[in-house]
C-alpha positions, 0 to 999 in steps of 0.5 A: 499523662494524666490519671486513669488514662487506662482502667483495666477490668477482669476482661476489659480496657477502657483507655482514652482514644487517639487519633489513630482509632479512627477507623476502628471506632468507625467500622466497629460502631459509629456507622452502625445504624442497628448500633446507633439507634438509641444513641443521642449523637448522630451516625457517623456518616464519614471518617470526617464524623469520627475525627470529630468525636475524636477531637471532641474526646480530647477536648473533654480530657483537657477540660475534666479530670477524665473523658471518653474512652475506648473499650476494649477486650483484654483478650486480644484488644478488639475494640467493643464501643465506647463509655466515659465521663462528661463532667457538668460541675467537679462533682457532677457528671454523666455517663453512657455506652455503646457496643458494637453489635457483636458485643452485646450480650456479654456482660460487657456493658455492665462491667465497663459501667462498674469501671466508670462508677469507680473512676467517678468514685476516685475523682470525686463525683458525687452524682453520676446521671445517665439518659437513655430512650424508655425503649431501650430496655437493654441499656436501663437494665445495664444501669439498674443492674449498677446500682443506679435508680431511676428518677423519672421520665424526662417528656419529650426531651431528647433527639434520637437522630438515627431513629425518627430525626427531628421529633424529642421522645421520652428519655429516662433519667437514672443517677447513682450517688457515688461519693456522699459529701462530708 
C-alpha cells in the first residue's frame, strides 16, 4: 500500500477509488449535469464512463506517488465528489474538485483543498496549479481562499463539454508554491 492511500481530515476522507465505487461516483456526481457543468471531462453517460475514470485513477497511481481520490464524509461515509493529484513532472502537479450537488456549501471543498496542498507538501511538489472556467466563481473563491494566486487568464484554452461542447473558453489559471527549493 503505498502512502497517503487514506487522508483524513477533522470531517473528511480522501482515499484512493476502487472499483467497486462505480456506482456511487456515478449516482452521486458524474452524471449530474448541474454537477458537471464547469467540469473538463465529459458527463458520464454510463457506467461504462465511470469504470474508465476508474481505470484511469488507477493508472495515475501507478504512474505518481498519488492520484485520485474519493472524498468522503467521516460521519457516515457518504461519498461527496472526487479531488486529487495528477503530476506533470515530480515536482509539478495539478489539482481540482468536484461535489455532488447536495454538498455544496459546506466548507467542503476547501477543506479537502487544504488536504491535497499537504499531501503535495509531503510528496514534494514545488508547484501545485489548477484551472477553472472564469464563471465558476464558487471554485476560485475555494482556491483563493487556500492560498493559491492567480496567475492570469488562460484565452480560450479549454472545453467544457457539458456546457457549449465544442467551443474553448477562458479558463483561470491559479498556483500555489508549496515547498520552495533549497
Amino acid at each position: 500500500m503505498k502512502n497517503h492511500e487514506q487522508v483524513e481530515t477533522d470531517r473528511l476522507i480522501l482515499r484512493r477509488p476502487h472499483s467497486n465505487d462505480v456506482q456511487r461516483i456515478y449516482d452521486r456526481y458524474a452524471h449530474d449535469p448541474e454537477v458537471t457543468r464547469w467540469l473538463a471531462w465529459p458527463r458520464h453517460e454510463s457506467l461504462e464512463d465511470t469504470r474508465g475514470f476508474l481505470a484511469f485513477c488507477d493508472l495515475e497511481w501507478q504512474r505518481g506517488p498519488v492520484g485520485p481520490y474519493l472524498i468522503e464524509s467521516r460521519a457516515g461515509g457518504r461519498l461527496l465528489g472526487s479531488t486529487g493529484l495528477s503530476f506533470e513532472t515530480p515536482y509539478r502537479a495539478m489539482t481540482g474538485y468536484v461535489l455532488a450537488k447536495d454538498a455544496w456549501g459546506n466548507g467542503f471543498a476547501t477543506e479537502s483543498l487544504r488536504a491535497i496542498v499537504e499531501i503535495a507538501r509531503r510528496t514534494n511538489v514545488v508547484r501545485l496549479a489548477a484551472l477553472c472556467h472564469e464563471m465558476n466563481t464558487a471554485s476560485w473563491r475555494v482556491l483563493e481562499k487556500c492560498g493559491f494566486a492567480r496567475e492570469g487568464v488562460l484565452r480560450r484554452h479549454s472545453e467544457f463539454p457539458n456546457w457549449k461542447p465544442g467551443e474553448p473558453w477562458n479558463v483561470l489559471c491559479y498556483s500555489l508554491v508549496v515547498n520552495e527549493p533549497t
